[in-house]
C-alpha positions in Angstrom: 2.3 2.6 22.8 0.0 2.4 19.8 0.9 2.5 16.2 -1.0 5.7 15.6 0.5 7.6 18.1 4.6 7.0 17.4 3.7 8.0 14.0 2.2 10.6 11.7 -1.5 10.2 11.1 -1.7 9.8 7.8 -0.1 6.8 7.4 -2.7 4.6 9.2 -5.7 4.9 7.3 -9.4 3.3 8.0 -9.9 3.7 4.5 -12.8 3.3 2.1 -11.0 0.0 0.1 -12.1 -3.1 0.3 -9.7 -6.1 -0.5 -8.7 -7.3 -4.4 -9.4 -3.4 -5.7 -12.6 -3.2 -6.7 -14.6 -1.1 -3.2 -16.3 2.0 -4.4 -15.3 5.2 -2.2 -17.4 4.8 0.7 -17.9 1.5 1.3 -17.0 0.1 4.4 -13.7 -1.9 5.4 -14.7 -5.7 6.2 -13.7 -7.0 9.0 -11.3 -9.2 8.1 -9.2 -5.9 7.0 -7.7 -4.9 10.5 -5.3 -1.8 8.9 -4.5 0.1 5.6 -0.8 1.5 5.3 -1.0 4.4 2.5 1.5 7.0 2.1 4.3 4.9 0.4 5.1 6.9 -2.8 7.3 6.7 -5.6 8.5 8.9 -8.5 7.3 9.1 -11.6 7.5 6.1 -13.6 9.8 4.4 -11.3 8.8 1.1 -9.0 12.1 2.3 -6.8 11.2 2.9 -3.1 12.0 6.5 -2.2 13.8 6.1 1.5 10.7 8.4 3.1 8.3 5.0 1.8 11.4 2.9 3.2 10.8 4.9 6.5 7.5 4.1 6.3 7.6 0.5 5.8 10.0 0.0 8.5 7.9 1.4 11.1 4.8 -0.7 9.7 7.2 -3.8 10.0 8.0 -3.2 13.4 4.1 -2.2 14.4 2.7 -5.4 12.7 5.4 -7.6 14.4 4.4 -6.3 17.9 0.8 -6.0 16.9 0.6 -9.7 15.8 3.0 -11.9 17.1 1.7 -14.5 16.3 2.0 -13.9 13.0 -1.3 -14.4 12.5 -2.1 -12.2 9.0 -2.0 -11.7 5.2 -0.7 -8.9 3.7 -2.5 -7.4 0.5 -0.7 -5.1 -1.8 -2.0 -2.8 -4.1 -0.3 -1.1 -6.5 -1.4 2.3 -7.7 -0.2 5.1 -10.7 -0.9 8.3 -11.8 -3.0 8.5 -15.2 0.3 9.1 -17.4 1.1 6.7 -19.4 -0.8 3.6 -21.1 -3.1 1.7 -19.6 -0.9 -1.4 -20.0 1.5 -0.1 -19.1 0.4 1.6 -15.9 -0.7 -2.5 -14.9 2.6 -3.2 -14.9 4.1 -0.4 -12.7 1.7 -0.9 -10.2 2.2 -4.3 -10.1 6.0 -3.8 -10.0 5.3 -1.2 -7.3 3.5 -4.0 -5.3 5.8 -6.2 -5.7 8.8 -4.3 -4.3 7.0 -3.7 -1.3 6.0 -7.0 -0.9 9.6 -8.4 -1.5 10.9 -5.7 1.1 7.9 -6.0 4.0 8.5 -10.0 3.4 12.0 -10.0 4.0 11.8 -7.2 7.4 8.8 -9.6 8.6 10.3 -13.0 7.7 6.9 -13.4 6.1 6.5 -16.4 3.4 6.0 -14.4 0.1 2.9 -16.5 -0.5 1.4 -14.8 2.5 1.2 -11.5 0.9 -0.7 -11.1 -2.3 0.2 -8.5 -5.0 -2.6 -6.8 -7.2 -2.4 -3.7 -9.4 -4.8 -1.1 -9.7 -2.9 0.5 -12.8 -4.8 3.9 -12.4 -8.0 3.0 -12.1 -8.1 4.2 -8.4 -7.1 7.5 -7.5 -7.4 9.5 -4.6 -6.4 12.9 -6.1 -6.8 15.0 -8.9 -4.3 13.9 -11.9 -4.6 17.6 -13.3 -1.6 18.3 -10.7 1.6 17.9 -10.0 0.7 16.9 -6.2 -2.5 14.9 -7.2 -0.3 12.7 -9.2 2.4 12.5 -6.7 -0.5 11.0 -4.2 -2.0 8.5 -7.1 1.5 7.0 -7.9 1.4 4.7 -4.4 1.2 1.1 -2.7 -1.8 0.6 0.1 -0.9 -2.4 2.1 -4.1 -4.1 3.7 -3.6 -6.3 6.5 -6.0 -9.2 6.5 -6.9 -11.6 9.7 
């Protein structure tokens, strides 16, 4: 069965991102980027998985393990916040974001941690409207790119 179908549709994007931040909205995934996991969220302020973005991950685990046996990837993981807060601040919770998911995808794959790159995106990236309560809750994220 594929990926897409056992779970909800949002959490397999092809998304507009290119790897190491930096694609403007739009452009097109290169090929090397084979799937984007969004939809892992956290609360304000707080790098702390939420167990819904554990959920998540764990299915992501299981449908890169079968996916890719051979373990034949690199993860990229891109840490994301809300516009609150200050600039420098906002580097480092979306690094720390990033960096919990990678510690936790590394240690459900078995995957070196030097096979999965961390990067934070502060708040320079958002795909919603800070102005609200639900805009922010979609900007304070981690995107997981999977690179062959």
């Amino acid at each position: 069965m594929r990926y897409e179908q056992q779970i909800e549709r949002p959490l397999v994007l092809e998304a507009p991102l290119t790897p190491a931040i930096g694609g403007q909205s739009g452009e097109a995934l290169p090929s090397q980027v084979v799937r984007v996991l969004g939809d892992v969220t956290f609360a304000p302020g707080s790098a702390a998985l939420l167990p819904p973005s554990r959920a998540r991950l764990d299915r992501f685990a299981e449908w890169l393990s079968s996916s890719y046996p051979d373990g034949d990837y690199r993860l990229e993981i891109q840490g994301h916040t809300d516009a609150h807060g200050s600039d420098a601040g906002n580097e480092r919770l979306g690094l720390g974001r990033a960096e919990v998911v990678r510690r936790y995808l590394c240690e459900l794959l078995v995957l070196p941690l030097d096979r999965a790159l961390v990067v934070s995106a502060g708040a320079r990236s958002p795909v919603d409207d800070d102005g609200t309560v639900a805009g922010r809750s979609r900007n304070r994220r981690v995107v997981v790119l999977v690179l062959r």
